[in-house]
N, C-alpha and C positions, 0 to 999 in steps of 0.2 A: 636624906638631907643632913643628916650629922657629920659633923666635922670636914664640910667643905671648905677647901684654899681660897685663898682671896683670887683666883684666876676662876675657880667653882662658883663661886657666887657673885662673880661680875659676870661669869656666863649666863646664871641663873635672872640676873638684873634683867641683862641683855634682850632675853627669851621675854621676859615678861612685859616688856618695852613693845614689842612687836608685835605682841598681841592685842593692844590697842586698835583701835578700828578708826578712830574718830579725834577731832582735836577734842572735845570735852571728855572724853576717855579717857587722854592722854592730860590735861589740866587735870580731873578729876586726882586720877594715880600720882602725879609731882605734886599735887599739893598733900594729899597723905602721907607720900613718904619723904619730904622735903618741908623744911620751914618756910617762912615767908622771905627771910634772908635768904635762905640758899638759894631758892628761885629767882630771888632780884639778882644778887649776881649771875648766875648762871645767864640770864637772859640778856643783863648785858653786857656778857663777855661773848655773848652769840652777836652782839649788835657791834662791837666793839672791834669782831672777824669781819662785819661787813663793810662798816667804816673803812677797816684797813688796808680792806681787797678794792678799796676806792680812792686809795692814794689818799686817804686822809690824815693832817699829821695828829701827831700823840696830844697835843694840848685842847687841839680843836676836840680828840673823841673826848679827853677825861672833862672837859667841859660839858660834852653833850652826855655821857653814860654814866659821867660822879665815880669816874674809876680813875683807880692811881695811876701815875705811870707804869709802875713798876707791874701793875697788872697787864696792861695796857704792854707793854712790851715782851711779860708774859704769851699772850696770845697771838701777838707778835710772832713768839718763835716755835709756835705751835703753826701758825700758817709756812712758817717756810718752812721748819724741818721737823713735824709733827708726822702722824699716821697719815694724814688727808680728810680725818671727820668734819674739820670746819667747812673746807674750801667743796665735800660733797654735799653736806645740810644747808651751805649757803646757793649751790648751783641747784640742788631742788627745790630750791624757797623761790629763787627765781624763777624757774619755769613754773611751778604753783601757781607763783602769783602775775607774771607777766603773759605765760604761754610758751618761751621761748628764750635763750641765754640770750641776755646782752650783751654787742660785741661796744 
């Protein structure tokens, strides 16, 4: 484990993220290695992807998630020209929680 790149040890993150089993598994691990801030944001910069992907404008989300715009446009441009993590954690969240994508 000495002297891994920062590509090393976001693979190591990565690994260790998926070995979680369970949502309290997964809460349990983000709060130890996350502050209470970096989990508010983080979560609703996740809400702030789903807002988006609903045609919601930017005043309406940073009203409802207490994010900037400039955040808020951030994620923005991570839905349209990101990797795809959003737009796959939000399409699993829906059939999670629904059973099925909504068209």
């Amino acid at each position: 484990m000495n002297n891994l790149n920062q590509d090393e040890l976001l693979e190591y993150l990565c690994q260790g993220l998926l070995t979680l089993q369970t949502p309290e598994e997964c809460r349990h691990f983000l709060e130890d290695l996350c502050t209470a801030s970096e989990l508010q944001e983080m979560s609703r910069r996740l809400y702030a992807a789903k807002l988006l992907s609903e045609n919601c404008i930017y005043t309406d989300i940073a009203e409802r998630t207490g994010l900037s715009t400039a955040t808020i446009s951030r994620v923005s441009k991570c839905l349209e020209y990101g990797d795809g993590g959003y737009e796959l954690a939000l399409e699993r969240l829906e059939k999670k929680i629904f059973g099925s994508t909504q068209d």
